[in-house]
Each structure stands twice: as C-alpha cells, then as structure tokens.
N, C-alpha and C positions, 0 to 999 in steps of 0.2 A: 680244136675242132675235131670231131670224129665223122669219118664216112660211114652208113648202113647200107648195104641190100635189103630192100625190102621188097614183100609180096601182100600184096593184099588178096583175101579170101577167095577169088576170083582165078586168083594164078598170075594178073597183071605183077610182075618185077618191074623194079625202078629202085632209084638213090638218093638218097637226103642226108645233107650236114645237120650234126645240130652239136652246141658250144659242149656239150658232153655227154656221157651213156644217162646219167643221173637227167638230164633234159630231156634225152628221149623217152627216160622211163617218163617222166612226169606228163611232156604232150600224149606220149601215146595212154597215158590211163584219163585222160581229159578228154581224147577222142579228136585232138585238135591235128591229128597226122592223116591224111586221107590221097586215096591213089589219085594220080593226077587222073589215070585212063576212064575208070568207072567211079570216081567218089568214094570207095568206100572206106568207112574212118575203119576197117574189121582189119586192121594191118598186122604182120609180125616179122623179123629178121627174118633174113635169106640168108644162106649160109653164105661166109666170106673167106675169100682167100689171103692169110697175111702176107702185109705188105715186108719180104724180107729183104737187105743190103746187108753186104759184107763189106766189112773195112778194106779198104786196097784195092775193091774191085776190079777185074783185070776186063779186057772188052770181051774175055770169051762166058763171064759167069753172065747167067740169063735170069733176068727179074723174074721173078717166081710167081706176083702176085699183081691186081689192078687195082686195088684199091688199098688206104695207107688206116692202118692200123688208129691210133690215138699224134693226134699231132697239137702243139701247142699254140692256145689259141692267139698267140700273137704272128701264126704263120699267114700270110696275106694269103686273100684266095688271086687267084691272076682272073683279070678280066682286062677285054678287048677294048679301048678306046668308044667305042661305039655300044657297046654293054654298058660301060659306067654311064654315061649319057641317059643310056634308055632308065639305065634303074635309077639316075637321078630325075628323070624327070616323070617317073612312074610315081618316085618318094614325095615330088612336088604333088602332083593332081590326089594321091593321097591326103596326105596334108592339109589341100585346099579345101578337102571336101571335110574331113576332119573340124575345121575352123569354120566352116562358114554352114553347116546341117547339124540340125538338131539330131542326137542320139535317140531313139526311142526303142534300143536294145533288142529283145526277142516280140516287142510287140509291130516289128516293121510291115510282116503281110497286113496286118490289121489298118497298120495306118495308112499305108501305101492306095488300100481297096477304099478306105474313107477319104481321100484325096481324089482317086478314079471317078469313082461313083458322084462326089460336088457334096459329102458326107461332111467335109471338112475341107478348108483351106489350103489350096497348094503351099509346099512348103520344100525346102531341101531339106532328106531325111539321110539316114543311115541305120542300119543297126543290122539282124542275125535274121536268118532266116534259112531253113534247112532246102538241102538240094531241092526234094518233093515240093517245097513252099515257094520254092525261088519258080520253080516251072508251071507250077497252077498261077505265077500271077503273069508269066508270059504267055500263058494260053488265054488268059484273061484280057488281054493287049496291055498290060500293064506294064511299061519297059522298067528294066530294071539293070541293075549289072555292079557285078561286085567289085567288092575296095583291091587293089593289087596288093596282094601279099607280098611281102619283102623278105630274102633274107635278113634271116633273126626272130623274122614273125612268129611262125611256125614251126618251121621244119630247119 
C-alpha cells in the first residue's frame, strides 16, 4: 500500500491509500479520485515528505517524516474495534443494495425522474450520476443518496 498528498485544483489537501503508484496512476486518469471537501476529480500529488528510519535507532534520532513511503501490501492498516464494525456494516447496506436494485448505470437521473414523476414504476435503483446530477434531483425533492465507497473502492 502507498500513502499520497493530494491537492485538488481548489488547494483543498487531503490523503488517500491506494494498493500502488500504478493504481493511482490508473484511478486518477479515470477521474475516479475526487476531493472529499469540494468533489473535484481535478486532483494532483502534494509534495511528501519521506518516511526515513535508521537501523538501531537510538530514542534521540527524530522521525523526519509523516507519511511511509511504499509499504507492502500485506501490511494490515490498524483500525479501531468500532471502525471495523462501521465499515462492516457499511460493506453490508452496500451489498444489500447491490443484490436486491437493479443497475441502470449512467441512465439513473433519468430513471429516478420517471419513477418521481408516476413515468414508470417504483423500483430500487442504482447506478452514476455526476455531483451537478445528484443535486438537481435533490432540488427536485427526489431523495437520493450514494453507495458507501469502501476502502479498495476507489482510493
């Protein structure tokens, strides 16, 4: 697993794992990396400081850096008792929604507004739909609300 800095076009800074640089490269030319603050998929590395250790280390040399370089992906990330819970039962209501809505991919405002409107038959749906899309169907009173992204998903 690798740590990034990233900034998106904004100046918003923030950090995302991803299984290696060759992944980052591929989500970010997909556009699938976006700033948690403002959405924008316009992202690029921030500069990083490496993570160095010295063999032997004595308690007076001082870690030089916060974030770890390239580390191997069998390193566990540590999560709280109460974190693995939440993100299993985030992976669950994923899941269920996954197996029981029909996909209807990048045509979901459409279908969503033919369900509102009595166009078509209510149904459980899923599929894409861009920020701008997602907010004209909540201005529409159309509720809506997205899949929980998982580490691995994305980022």
């Amino acid at each position: 697993m690798i740590r990034y800095a990233l900034r998106c076009e904004r100046g918003h800074t923030f950090e995302s794992w991803f299984q290696s640089s060759a992944a980052y490269d591929s989500q970010h030319k997909r556009g699938l990396i976006a700033c948690p603050t403002c959405e924008s998929t316009k992202v690029e590395k921030a500069i990083m400081a490496p993570r160095i250790t010295r063999k032997g280390k004595s308690k007076s040399a001082p870690e030089l850096a916060a974030a770890p370089a390239e580390e191997t992906p069998s390193t566990p990330l540590v999560m709280a008792p109460q974190e693995r819970e939440l993100l299993s039962k985030l992976k669950e209501l994923r899941d269920n929604v996954l197996k029981n809505a029909d996909n209807v991919g990048n045509k979901f405002p459409e279908e969503a507004r033919k369900m509102h409107y009595g166009d078509t038959e209510h149904r459980a749906i899923y599929g894409e739909a861009t920020t701008e899309e997602a907010r004209a169907l909540i201005d529409e009173g159309i509720e809506v609300a997205p899949l929980p992204v998982l580490p691995g998903d994305r980022n």
